[in-house]
C-alpha positions in Angstrom: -3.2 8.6 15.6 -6.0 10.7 17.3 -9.4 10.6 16.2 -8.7 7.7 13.2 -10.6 4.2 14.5 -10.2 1.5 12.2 -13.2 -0.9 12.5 -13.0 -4.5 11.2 -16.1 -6.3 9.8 -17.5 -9.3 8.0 -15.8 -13.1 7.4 -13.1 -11.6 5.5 -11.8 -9.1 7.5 -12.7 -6.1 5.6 -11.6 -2.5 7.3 -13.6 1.0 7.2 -12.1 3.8 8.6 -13.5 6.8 10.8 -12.1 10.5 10.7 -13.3 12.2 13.5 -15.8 10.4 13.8 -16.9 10.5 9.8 -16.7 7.5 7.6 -14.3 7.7 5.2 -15.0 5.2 2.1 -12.8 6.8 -0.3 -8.8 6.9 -0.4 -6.0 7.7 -2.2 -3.3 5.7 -3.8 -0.2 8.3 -4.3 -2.4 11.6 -4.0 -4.2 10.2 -6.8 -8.5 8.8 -6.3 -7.6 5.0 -5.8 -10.6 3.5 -8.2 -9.5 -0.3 -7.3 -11.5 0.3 -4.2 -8.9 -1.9 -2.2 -8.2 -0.2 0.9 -6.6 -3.4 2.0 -3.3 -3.1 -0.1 -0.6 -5.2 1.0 1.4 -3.6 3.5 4.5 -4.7 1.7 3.8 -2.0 -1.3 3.7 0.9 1.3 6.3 2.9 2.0 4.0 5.3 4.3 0.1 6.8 5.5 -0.7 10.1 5.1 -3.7 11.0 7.3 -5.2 14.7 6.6 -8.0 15.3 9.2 -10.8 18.1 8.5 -11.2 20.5 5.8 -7.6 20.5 4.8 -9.0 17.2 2.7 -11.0 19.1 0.5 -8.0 20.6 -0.8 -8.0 17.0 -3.0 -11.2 17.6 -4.6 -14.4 15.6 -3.4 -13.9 14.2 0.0 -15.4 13.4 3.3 -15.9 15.7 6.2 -13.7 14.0 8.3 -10.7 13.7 6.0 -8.8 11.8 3.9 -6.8 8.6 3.6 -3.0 8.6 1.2 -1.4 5.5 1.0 1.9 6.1 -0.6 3.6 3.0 -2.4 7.4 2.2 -2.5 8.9 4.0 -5.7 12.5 2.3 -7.6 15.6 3.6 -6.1 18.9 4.2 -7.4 20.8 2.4 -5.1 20.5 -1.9 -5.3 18.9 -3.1 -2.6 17.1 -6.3 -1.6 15.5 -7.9 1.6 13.7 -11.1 1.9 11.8 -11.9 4.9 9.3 -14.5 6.8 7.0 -14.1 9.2 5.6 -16.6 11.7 2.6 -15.7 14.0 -0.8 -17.3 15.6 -3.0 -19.6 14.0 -0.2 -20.8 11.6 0.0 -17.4 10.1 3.1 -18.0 7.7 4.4 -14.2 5.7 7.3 -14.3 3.1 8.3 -10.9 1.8 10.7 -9.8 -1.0 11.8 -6.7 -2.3 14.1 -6.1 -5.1 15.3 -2.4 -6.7 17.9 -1.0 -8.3 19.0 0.7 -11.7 18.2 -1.8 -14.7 21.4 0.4 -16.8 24.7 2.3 -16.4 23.8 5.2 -16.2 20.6 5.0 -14.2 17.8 6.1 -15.9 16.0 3.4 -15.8 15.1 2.1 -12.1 13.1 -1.0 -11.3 11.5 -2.3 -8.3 10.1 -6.0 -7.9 7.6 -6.4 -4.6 6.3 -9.8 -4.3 4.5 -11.6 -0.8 2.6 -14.6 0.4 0.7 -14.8 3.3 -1.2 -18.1 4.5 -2.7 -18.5 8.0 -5.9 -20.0 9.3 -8.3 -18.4 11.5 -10.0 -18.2 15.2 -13.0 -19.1 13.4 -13.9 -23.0 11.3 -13.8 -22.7 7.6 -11.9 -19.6 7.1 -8.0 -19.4 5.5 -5.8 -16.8 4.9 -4.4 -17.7 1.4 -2.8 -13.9 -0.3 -0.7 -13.0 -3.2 1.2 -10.0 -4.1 2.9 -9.1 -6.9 3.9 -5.5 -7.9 6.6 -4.7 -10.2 7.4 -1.2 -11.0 9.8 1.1 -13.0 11.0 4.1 -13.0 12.2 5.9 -16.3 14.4 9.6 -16.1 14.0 10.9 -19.8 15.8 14.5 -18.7 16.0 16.0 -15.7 12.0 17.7 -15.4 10.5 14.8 -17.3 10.6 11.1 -15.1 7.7 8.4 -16.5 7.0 6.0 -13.5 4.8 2.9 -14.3 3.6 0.5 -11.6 1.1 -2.1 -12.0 
């Protein structure tokens, strides 16, 4: 995307972000401040980036000049569904993926949604692994028609 630079630092990889030139330390986590500070979420959890660049940020409250960062996580479906998948790459990089969702009862109203990963690799440089877990249920719960409770941890 134009004018978004994403700079890598330090032994463990950590990323800041640019807008337009501006550092942007602060994101959001489904339009909402992300306080966890973890701008590295797994990307299995994502469903999609939002990128707002310039002053249509500020329409979120306190935010940098350049813009803003959403991250918007994967959200229970109605419809079962369930992949599994592995990853192979450079420097024994090794990825396993799984994603589980569907309706927990009959008559749908309560969805749930099971993310886990592992990722292990080793690095360019001596002394440095890649060891990562990731677990993320989350649930979805349709009490009428305008109220819907969603809980993700």
């Amino acid at each position: 995307m134009p004018g978004v630079k994403i700079d890598t630092y330090g032994a463990a990889n950590d990323d800041g972000v640019q807008i337009r030139g501006q550092p942007t330390p602060e994101h959001l986590l489904d339009s909402m401040p992300d306080i966890t500070g973890n701008f590295r979420p797994d990307p299995a959890t994502i469903e999609r980036v939002e990128v707002i660049q310039g002053s249509s940020s500020s329409l979120y409250g306190s935010s940098w000049p350049g813009g803003i960062i959403n991250l918007i996580s994967k959200k229970p479906k109605a419809k079962p569904a369930y992949s599994l998948s592995t990853q192979f790459g450079s420097y024994n990089l090794r990825r396993e993926v799984l994603d589980f969702t569907g309706p927990v009862n009959k008559s749908g109203t309560l969805l749930y949604r099971l993310i886990g990963a592992y990722e292990e690799g080793e690095s360019f440089r001596d002394y440095v692994n890649n060891d990562r877990w990731t677990v993320a249920p989350r649930s979805h719960l349709h009490l009428s028609p305008r109220y819907t409770a969603y809980r993700q941890l």
